[in-house]
N, C-alpha and C positions, 0 to 999 in steps of 0.2 A: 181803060185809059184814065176814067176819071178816080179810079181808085189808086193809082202807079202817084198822081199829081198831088192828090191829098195826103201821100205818106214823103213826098217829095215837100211837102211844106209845112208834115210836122217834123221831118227832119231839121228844119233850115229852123226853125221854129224852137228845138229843143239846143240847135245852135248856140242860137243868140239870147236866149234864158240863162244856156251854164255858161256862157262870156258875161253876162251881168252877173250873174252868183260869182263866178271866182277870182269877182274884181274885190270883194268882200269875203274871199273865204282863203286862211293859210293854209299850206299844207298837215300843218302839225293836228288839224281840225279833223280829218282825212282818215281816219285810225280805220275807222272799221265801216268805211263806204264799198268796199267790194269784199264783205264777208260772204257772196250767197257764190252760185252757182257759175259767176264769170269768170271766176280762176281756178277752177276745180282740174281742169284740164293738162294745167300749166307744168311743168316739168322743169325743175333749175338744174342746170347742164355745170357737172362739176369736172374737171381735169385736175388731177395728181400728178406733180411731176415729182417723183420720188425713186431710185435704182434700187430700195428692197419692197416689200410688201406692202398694203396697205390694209390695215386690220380692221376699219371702218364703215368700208366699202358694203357693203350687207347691208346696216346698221343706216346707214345713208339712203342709200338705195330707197328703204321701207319710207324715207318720208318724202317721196314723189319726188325723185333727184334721179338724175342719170349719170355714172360713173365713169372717165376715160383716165385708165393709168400708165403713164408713161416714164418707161426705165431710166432714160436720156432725154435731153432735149438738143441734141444733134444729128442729123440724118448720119446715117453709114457713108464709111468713106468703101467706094466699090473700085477707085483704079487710082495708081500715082498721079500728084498732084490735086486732085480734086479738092477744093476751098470746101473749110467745115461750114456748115450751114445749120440754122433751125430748122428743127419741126415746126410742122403747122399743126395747133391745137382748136383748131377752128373757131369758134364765138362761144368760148364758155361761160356762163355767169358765177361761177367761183373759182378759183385756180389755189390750188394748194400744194405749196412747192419747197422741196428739200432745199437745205443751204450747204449741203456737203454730198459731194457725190455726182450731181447734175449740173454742166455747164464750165466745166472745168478748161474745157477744149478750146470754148468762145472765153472765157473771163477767167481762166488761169486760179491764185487763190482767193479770188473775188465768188470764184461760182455760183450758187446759187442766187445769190447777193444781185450778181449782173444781168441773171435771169429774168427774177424779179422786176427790175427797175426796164432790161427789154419789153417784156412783158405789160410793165405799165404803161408805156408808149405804144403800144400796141394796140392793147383794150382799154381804154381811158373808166369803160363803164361797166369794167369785169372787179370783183372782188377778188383783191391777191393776200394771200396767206401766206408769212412764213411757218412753213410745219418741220419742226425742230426738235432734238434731243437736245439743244444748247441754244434757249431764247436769249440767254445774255451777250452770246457774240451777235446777236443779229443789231440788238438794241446798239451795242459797243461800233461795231463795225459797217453797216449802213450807211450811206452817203446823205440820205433822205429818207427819215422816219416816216416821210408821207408819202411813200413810193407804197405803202402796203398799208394794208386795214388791220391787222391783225397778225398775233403771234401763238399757234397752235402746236403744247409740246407734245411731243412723242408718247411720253410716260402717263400721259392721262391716262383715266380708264373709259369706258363706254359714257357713260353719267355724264363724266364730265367733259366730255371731247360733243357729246350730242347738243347740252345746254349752248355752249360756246358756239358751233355750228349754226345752230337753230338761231342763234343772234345774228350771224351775218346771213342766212338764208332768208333772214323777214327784212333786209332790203331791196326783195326781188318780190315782195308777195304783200306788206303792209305801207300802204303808199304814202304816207305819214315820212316811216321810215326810210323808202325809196327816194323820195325828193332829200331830205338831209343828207343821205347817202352824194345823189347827184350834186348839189349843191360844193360840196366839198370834194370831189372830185373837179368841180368846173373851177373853183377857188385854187387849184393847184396847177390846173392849165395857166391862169391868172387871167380869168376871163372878169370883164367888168361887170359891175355892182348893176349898172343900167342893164346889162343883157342877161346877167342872172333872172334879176327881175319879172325882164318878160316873159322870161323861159318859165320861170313861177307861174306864172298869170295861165301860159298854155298850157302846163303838166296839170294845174287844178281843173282847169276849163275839160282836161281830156278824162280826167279822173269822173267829173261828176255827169259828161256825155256820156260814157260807157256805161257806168251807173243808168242812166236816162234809159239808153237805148233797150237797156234788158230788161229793169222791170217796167216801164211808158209801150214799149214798143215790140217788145217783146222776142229781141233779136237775140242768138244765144253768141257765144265766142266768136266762133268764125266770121259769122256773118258782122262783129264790131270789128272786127278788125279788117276784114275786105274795107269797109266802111270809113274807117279811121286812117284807112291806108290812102284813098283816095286825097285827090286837090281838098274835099273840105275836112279832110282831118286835122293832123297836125299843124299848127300855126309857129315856124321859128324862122330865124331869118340864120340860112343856110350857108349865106354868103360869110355872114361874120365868124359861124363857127367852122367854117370852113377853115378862114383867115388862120384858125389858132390850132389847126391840124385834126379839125374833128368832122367826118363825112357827115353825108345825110345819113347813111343806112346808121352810123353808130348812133348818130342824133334822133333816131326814130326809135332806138334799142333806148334811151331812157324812158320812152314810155308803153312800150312794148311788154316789159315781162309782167304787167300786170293782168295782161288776160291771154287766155288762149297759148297756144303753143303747143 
């Protein structure tokens, strides 16, 4: 019992140290605080929504990514009348999505275009890719350049489709990165500069507890995130981001693919 008590208040203890560090520390500081063994585990969940092949997939795969490719992004129509509807791509953290071919049915010559922008209302904290043999109509043709992070063409070769990749997969793996990433996704909801803010304040705070917990305490993945999942994890005011269409579970997913998974 008095051993449960004493790890119970260096918990509370490594608390209220990384709340006084991350009232002084930016994210951009952050590069390389979970270089060791708390994200080793981590897998980034990628969905393709493309109707021919994807010749990456392998190549992907090898750098601890898991692959879901999708021909369409509308369910089968099985009987007269039946309304088309989306698939469900469950919580991917990249999405890389044809603009020709996919989504025709829902958004006519908009296709892939209206995918995308679904899709961004969807996953506010998923990275969307236009993957394209024709990146100038997307630039041309797009309603909102910030409905997507990037524009990945067809014609690459391995080299250069990996490098590119490798850029937007180290928003889910270098926390530096991942807060800019959030940051400017929350700026496009148009959330305020005050709730930005604090949200800074408790991504650093959870950044440098999970750090704490693993080498202080000696907790590995799982065990931080049961931990970080509880009342004393995450610190946001729920309410607010609720107000502007963004649940808990997505609000817990900015600070999530940092460890474990």
């Amino acid at each position: 019992m008095a051993y449960f008590k004493f790890e119970k208040l260096k918990l509370k203890y490594y608390h209220f140290l990384c709340y006084l560090k991350a009232k002084n520390t930016y994210p951009e500081n952050l590069k390389n605080e979970l270089d060791d063994a708390i994200r080793i585990g981590r897998k980034i969940k990628v969905s393709v929504i493309d109707d021919v092949d994807f010749p990456f997939q392998n190549m992907i795969e090898n750098e601890n990514c898991t692959v879901k490719h999708y021909k369409k992004y509308t369910k089968d129509i099985n009987q007269s009348g039946q309304r088309i509807k989306s698939i469900n791509i469950g919580s991917p953290d990249i999405i890389l999505c044809d603009i020709h071919g996919v989504g025709e049915e829902l958004y006519h010559d908009y296709a892939g275009l209206g995918v995308m922008e679904n899709l961004r209302n969807k996953y506010p904290f998923s990275a969307i890719i236009a993957y394209t043999g024709n990146p100038g109509f997307v630039t041309a043709k797009i309603k909102n350049l910030k409905t997507i992070d990037g524009i990945f063409a067809k014609e690459w070769g391995d080299a250069d489709f990996l490098v590119n990749f490798n850029k937007i997969r180290n928003k889910f793996i270098c926390p530096a990165q991942r807060w800019l990433f959030v940051r400017d996704r929350l700026l496009y909801l148009e959330a305020s500069e005050k709730k930005v803010d604090e949200l800074r304040l408790a991504y650093v705070k959870h950044v440098l507890l999970t750090k704490a917990l693993h080498e202080k305490m000696g907790f590995n993945s799982s065990e931080i995130i049961s931990l970080l999942q509880g009342a004393e994890g995450v610190d946001f005011d729920s309410k607010y981001w609720a107000k502007i269409g963004i649940r808990g579970v997505e609000m817990y997913g900015v600070f999530s693919p940092l460890i474990g998974g």
